[in-house]
Each structure stands twice: as C-alpha cells, then as structure tokens.
N, CA and C atoms of all chains as a GROMACS GRO file, in nm:
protein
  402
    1UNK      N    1   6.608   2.658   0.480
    1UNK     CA    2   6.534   2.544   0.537
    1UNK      C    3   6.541   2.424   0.442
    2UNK      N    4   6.543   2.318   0.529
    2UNK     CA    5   6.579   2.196   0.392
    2UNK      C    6   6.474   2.141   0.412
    3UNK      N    7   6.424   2.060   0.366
    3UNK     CA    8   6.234   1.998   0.368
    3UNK      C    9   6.219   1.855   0.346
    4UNK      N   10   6.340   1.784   0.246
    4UNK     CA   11   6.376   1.660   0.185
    4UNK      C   12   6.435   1.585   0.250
    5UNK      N   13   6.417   1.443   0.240
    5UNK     CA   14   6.529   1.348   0.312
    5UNK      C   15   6.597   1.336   0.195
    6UNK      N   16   6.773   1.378   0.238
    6UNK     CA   17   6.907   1.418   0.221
    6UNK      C   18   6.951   1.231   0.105
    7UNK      N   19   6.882   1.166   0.161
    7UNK     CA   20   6.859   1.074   0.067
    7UNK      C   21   6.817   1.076  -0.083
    8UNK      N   22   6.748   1.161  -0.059
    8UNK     CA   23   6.632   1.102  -0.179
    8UNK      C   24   6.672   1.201  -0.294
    9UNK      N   25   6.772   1.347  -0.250
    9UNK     CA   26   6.773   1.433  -0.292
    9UNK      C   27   6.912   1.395  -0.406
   10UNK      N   28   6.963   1.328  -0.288
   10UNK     CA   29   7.124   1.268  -0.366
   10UNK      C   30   7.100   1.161  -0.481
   11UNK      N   31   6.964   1.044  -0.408
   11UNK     CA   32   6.917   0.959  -0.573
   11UNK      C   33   6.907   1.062  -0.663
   12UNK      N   34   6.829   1.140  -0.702
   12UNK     CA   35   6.786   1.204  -0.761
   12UNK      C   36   6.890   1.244  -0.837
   13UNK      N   37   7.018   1.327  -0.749
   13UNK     CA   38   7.123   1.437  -0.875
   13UNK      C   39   7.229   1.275  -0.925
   14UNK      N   40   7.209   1.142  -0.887
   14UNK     CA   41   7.315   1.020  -0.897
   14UNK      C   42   7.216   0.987  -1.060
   15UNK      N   43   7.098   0.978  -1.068
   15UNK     CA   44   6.992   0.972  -1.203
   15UNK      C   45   7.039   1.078  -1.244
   16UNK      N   46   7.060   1.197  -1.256
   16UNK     CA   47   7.086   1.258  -1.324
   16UNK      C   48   7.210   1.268  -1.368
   17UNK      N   49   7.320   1.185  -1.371
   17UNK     CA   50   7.411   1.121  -1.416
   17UNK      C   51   7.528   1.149  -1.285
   18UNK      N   52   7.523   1.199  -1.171
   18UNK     CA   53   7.658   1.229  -1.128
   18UNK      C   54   7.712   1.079  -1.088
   19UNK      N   55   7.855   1.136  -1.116
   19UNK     CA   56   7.934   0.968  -1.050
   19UNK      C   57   7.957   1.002  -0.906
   20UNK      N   58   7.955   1.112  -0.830
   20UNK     CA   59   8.014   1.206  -0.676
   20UNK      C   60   7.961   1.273  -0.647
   21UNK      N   61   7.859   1.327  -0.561
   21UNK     CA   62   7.844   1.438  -0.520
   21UNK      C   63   7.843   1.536  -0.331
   22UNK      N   64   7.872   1.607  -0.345
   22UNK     CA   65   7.949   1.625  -0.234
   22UNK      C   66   7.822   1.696  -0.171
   23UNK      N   67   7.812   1.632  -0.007
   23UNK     CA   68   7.725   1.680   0.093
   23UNK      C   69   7.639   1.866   0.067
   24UNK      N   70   7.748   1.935   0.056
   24UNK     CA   71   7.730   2.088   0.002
   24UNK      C   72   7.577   2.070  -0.050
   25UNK      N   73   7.637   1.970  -0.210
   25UNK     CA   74   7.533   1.968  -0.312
   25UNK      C   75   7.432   1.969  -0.295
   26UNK      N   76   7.399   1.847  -0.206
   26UNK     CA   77   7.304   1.793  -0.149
   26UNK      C   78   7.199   1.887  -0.073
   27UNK      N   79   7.273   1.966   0.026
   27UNK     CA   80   7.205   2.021   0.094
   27UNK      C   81   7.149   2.111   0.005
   28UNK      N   82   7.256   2.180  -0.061
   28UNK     CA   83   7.180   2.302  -0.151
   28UNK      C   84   7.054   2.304  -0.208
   29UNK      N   85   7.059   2.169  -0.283
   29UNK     CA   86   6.961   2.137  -0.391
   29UNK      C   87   6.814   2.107  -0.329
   30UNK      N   88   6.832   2.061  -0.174
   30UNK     CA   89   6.737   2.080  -0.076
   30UNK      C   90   6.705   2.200  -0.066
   31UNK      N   91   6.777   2.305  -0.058
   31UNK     CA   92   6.746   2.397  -0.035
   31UNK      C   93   6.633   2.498  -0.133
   32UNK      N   94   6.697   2.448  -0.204
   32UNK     CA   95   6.638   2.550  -0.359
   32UNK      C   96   6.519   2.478  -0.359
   33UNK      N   97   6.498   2.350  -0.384
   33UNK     CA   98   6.320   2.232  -0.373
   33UNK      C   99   6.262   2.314  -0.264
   34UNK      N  100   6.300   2.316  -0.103
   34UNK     CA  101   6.241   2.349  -0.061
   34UNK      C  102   6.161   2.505  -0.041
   35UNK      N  103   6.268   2.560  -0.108
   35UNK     CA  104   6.209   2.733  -0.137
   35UNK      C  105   6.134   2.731  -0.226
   36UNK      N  106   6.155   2.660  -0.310
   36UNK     CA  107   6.032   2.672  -0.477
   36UNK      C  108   5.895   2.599  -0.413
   37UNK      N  109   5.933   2.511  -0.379
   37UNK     CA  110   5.823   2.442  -0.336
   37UNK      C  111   5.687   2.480  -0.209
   38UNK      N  112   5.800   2.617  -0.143
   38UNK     CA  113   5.697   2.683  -0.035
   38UNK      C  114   5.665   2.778  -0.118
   39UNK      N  115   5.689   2.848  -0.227
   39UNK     CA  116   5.650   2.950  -0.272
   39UNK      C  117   5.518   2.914  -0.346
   40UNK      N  118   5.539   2.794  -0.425
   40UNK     CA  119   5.394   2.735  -0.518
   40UNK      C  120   5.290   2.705  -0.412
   41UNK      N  121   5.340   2.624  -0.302
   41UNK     CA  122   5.211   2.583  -0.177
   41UNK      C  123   5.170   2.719  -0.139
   42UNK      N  124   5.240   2.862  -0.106
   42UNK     CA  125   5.174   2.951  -0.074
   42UNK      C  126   5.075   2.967  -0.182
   43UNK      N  127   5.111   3.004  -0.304
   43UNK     CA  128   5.031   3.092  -0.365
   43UNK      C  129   4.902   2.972  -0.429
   44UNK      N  130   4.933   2.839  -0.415
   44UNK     CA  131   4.800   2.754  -0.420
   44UNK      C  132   4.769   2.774  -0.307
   45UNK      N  133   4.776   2.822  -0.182
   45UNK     CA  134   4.651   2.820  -0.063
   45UNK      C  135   4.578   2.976  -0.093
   46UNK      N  136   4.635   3.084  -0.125
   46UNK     CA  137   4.611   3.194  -0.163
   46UNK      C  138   4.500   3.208  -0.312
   47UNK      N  139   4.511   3.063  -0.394
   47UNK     CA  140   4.412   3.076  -0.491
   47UNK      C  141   4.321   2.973  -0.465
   48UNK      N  142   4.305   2.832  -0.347
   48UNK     CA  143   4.195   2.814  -0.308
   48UNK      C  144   4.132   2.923  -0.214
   49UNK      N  145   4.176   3.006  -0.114
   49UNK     CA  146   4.077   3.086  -0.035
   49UNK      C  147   4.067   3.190  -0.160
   50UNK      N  148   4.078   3.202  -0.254
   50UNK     CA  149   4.015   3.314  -0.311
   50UNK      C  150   3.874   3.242  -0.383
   51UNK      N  151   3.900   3.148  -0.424
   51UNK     CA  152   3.787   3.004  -0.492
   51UNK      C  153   3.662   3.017  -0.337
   52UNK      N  154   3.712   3.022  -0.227
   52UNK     CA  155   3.688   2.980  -0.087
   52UNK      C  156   3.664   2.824  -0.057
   53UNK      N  157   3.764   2.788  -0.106
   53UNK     CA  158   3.776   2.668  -0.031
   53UNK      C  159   3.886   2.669   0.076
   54UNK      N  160   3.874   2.540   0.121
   54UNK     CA  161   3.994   2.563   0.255
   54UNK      C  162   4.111   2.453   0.220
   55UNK      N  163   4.108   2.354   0.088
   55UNK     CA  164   4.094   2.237   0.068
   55UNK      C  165   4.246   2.281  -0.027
   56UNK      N  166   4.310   2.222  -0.048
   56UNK     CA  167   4.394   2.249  -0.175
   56UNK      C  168   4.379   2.138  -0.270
   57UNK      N  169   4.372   2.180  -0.420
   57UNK     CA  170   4.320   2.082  -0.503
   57UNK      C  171   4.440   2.085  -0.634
   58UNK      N  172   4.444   1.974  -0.680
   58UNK     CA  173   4.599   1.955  -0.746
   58UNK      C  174   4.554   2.098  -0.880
   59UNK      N  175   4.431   2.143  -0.904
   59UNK     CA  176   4.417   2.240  -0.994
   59UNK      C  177   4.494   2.341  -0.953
   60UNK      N  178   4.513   2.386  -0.840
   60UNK     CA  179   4.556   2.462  -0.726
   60UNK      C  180   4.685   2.520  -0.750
   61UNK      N  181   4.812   2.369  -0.739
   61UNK     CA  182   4.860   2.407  -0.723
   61UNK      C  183   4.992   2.363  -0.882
   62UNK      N  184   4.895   2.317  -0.983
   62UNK     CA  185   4.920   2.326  -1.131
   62UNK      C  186   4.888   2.498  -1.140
   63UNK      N  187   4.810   2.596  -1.121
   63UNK     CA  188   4.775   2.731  -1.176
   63UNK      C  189   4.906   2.777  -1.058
   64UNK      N  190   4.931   2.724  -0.948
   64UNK     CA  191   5.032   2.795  -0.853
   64UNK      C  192   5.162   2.783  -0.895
   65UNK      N  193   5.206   2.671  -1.032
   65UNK     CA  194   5.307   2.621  -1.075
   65UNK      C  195   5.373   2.638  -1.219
   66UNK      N  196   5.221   2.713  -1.260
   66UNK     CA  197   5.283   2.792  -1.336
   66UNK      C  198   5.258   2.933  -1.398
   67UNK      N  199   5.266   3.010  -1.258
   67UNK     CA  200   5.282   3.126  -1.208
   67UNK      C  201   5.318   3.188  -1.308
   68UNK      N  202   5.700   1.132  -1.276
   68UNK     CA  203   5.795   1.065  -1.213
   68UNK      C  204   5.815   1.176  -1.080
   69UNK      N  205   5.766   1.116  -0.910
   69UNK     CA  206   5.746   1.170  -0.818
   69UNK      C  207   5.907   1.104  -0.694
   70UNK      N  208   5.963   1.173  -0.663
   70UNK     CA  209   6.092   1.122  -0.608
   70UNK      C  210   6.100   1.183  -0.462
   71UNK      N  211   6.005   1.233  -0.431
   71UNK     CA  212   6.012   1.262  -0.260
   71UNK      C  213   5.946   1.166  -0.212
   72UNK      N  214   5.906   1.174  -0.063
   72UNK     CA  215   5.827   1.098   0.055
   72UNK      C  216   5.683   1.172   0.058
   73UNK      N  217   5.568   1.128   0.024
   73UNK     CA  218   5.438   1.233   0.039
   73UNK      C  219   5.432   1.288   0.179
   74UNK      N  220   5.457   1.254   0.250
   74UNK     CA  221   5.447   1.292   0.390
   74UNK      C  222   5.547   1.431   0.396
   75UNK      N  223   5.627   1.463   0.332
   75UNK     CA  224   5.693   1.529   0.335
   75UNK      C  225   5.652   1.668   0.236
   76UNK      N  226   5.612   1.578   0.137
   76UNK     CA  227   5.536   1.780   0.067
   76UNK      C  228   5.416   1.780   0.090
   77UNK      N  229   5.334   1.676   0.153
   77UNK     CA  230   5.206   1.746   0.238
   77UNK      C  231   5.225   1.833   0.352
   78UNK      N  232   5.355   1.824   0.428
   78UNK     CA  233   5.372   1.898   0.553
   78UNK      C  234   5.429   2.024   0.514
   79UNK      N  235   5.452   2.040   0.370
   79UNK     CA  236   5.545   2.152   0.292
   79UNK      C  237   5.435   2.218   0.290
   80UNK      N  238   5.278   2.156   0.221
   80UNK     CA  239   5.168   2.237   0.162
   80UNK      C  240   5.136   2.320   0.319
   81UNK      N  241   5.142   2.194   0.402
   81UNK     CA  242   5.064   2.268   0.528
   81UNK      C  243   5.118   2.346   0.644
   82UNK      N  244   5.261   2.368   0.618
   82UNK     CA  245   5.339   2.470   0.656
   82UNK      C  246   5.316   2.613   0.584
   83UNK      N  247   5.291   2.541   0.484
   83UNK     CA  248   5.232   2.722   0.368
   83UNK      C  249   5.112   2.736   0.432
   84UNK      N  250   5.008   2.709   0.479
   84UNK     CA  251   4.925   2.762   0.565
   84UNK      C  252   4.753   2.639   0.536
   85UNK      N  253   4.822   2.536   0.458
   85UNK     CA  254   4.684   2.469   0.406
   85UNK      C  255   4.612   2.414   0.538
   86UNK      N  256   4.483   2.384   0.534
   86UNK     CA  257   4.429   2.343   0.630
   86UNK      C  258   4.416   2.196   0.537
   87UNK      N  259   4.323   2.154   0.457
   87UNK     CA  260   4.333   2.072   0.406
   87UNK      C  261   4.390   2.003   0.259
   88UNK      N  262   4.436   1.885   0.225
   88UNK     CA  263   4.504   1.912   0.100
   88UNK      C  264   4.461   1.812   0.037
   89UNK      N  265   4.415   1.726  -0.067
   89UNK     CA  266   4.356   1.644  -0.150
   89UNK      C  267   4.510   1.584  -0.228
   90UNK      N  268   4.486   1.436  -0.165
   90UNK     CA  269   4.605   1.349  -0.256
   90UNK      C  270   4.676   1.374  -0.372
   91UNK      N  271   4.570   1.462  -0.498
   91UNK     CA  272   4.628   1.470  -0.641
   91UNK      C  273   4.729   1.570  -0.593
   92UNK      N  274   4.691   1.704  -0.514
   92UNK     CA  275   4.752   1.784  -0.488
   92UNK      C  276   4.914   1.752  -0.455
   93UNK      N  277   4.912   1.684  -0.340
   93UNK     CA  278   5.038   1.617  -0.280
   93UNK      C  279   5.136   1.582  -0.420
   94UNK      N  280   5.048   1.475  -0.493
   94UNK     CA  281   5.137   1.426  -0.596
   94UNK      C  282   5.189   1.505  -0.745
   95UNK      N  283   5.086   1.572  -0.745
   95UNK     CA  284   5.138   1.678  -0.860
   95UNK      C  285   5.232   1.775  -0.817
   96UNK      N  286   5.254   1.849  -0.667
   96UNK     CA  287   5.379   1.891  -0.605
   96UNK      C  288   5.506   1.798  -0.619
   97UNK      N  289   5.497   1.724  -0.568
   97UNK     CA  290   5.588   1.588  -0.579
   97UNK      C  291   5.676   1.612  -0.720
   98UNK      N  292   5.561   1.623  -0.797
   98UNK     CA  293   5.623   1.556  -0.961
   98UNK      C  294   5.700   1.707  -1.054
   99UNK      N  295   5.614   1.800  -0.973
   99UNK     CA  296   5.674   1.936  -1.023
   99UNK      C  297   5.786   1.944  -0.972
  100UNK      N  298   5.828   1.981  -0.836
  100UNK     CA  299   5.982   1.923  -0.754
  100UNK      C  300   6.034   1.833  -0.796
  101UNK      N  301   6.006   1.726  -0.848
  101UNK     CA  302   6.130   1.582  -0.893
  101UNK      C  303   6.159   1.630  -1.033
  102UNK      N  304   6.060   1.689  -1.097
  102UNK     CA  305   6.111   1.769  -1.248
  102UNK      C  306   6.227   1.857  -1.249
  103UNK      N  307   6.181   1.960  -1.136
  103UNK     CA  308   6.252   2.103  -1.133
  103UNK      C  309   6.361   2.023  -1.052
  104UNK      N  310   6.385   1.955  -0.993
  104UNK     CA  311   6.504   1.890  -0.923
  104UNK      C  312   6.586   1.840  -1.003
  105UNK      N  313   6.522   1.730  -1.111
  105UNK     CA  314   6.636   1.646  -1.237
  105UNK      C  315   6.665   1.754  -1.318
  106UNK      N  316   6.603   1.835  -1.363
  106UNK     CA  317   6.623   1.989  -1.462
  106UNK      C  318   6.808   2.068  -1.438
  107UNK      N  319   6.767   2.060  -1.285
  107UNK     CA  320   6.901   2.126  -1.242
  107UNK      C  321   7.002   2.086  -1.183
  108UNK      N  322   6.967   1.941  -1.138
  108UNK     CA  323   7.083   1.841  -1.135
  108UNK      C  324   7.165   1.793  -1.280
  109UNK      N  325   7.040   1.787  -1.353
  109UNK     CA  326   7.110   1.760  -1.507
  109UNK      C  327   7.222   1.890  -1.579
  110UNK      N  328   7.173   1.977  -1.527
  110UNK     CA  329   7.252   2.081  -1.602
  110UNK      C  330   7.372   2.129  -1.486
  111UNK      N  331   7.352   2.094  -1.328
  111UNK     CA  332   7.475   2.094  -1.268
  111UNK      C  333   7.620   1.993  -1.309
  112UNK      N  334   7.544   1.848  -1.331
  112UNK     CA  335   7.624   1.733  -1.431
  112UNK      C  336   7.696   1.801  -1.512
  113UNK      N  337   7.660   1.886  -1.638
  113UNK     CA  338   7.717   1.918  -1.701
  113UNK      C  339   7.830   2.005  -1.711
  114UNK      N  340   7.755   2.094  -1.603
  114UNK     CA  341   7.850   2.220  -1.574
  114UNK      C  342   8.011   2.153  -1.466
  115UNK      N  343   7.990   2.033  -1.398
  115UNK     CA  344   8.067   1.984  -1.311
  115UNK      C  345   8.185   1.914  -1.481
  116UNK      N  346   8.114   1.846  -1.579
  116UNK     CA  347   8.189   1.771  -1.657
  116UNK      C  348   8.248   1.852  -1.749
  117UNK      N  349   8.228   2.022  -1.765
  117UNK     CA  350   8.274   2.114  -1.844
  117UNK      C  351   8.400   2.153  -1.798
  118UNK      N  352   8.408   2.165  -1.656
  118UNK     CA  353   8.536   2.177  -1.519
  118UNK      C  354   8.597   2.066  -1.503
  119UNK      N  355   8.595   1.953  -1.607
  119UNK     CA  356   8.691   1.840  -1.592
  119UNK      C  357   8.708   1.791  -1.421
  120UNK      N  358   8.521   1.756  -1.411
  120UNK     CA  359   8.530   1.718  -1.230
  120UNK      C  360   8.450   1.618  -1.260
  121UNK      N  361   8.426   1.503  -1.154
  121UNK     CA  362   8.367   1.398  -1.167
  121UNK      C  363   8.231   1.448  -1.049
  122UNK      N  364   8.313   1.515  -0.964
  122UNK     CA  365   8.223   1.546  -0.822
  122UNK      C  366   8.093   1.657  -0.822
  123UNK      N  367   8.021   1.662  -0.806
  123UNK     CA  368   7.929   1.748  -0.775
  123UNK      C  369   7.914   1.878  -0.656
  124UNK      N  370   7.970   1.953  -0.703
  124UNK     CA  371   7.995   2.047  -0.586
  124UNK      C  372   7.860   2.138  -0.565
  125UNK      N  373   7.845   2.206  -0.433
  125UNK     CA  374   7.750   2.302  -0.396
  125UNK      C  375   7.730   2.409  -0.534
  126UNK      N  376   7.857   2.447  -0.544
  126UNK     CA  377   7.895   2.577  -0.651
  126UNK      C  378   7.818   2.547  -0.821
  127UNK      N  379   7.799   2.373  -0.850
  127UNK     CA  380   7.763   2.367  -0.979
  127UNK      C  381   7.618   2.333  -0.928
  128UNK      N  382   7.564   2.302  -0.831
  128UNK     CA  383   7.398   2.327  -0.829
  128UNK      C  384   7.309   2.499  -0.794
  129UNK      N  385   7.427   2.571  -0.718
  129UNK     CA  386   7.418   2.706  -0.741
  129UNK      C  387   7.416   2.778  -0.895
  130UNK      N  388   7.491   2.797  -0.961
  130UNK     CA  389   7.525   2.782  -1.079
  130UNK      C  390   7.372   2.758  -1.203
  131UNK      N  391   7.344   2.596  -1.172
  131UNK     CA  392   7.254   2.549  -1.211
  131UNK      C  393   7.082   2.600  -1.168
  132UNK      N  394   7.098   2.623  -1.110
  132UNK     CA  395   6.961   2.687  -1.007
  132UNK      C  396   6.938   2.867  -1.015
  133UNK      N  397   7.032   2.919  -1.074
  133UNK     CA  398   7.008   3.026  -1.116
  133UNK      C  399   7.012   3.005  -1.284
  134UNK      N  400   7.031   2.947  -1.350
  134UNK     CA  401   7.014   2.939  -1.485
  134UNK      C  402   6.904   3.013  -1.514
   0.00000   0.00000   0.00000
C-alpha cells in the first residue's frame, strides 16, 4: 500500500542527494513509509486505549516510535 | 523537518483504527517518517554511487531499507 504523494516522496530521496531516480524507487520508498508508519499508528492507538483514551496524543505515538 | 501532506498521516493514524488524533500527534508522525525516509534515501545515494550509477533504482532503496 503506498500512503504518500509520489511527489513528495521523490523531493525527499532528490535532498538526499540523488541526481535520478527511477519511478520503482519511488514507489518502494512509499512503500516501506507507509508500512512503518501503520505499524507505529497501530501500536500508538493500542497504548492510548490502554491509557483509555480514544484520542491519540503525540506522547503516543513518540513511546509507539520507539518501540 | 516534516515532508509529507498532514492530511495524509492523519488518515494513516486513522486507518490504524484512531478515532481521534491531536495535531502534535500528526506532526511528530510526519517528522519520524521524513527522518526514517532521508535515513534511507541517504544511504540508498550511496549504495547507487558505490555501483558507479547516477540513478536511483528500486533495488538500492530495498537494499537500504533493510540495513
């Protein structure tokens, strides 16, 4: 699942010095953000309902981030 | 330094199952992803300029993302 606009993903690896990068890349690197990134949102909703809140709070998902 | 669209990892948080999510939240996701994103774009760069390539292929953000 890709989650990012395909844009923003390519600024990103062009700052990180590339002079080219090929569509593949792009998508990939979407890919991988968007898997890491559902795994931390799970386990911050899993440690506000244990808190019982319903709310997610950036404490949340800093303790979800570094798992 | 936050390099996505907020609209886009709030709908990430609330696809993981959040009901509600508090702004810091949004942005400290943001900034953890634009980290872990330049982290492994930077070290795909390298791995692409070790292979005497200018281009960024799928294979050196794979590569990079399992580091």
């Amino acid at each position: 699942m890709v989650g990012f606009a395909s844009a923003r993903v390519e600024k990103l690896i062009r700052e990180a010095g590339a002079k080219r990068v090929s569509a593949d890349a792009i998508t990939r690197l979407n890919e991988v953000l968007t898997d890491y990134g559902m795994t931390i949102a799970k386990y911050a909703v899993e440690v506000a309902r244990h808190s019982g809140r319903k709310t997610i709070k950036e404490s949340d998902i800093k303790l979800a981030s570094t798992k």
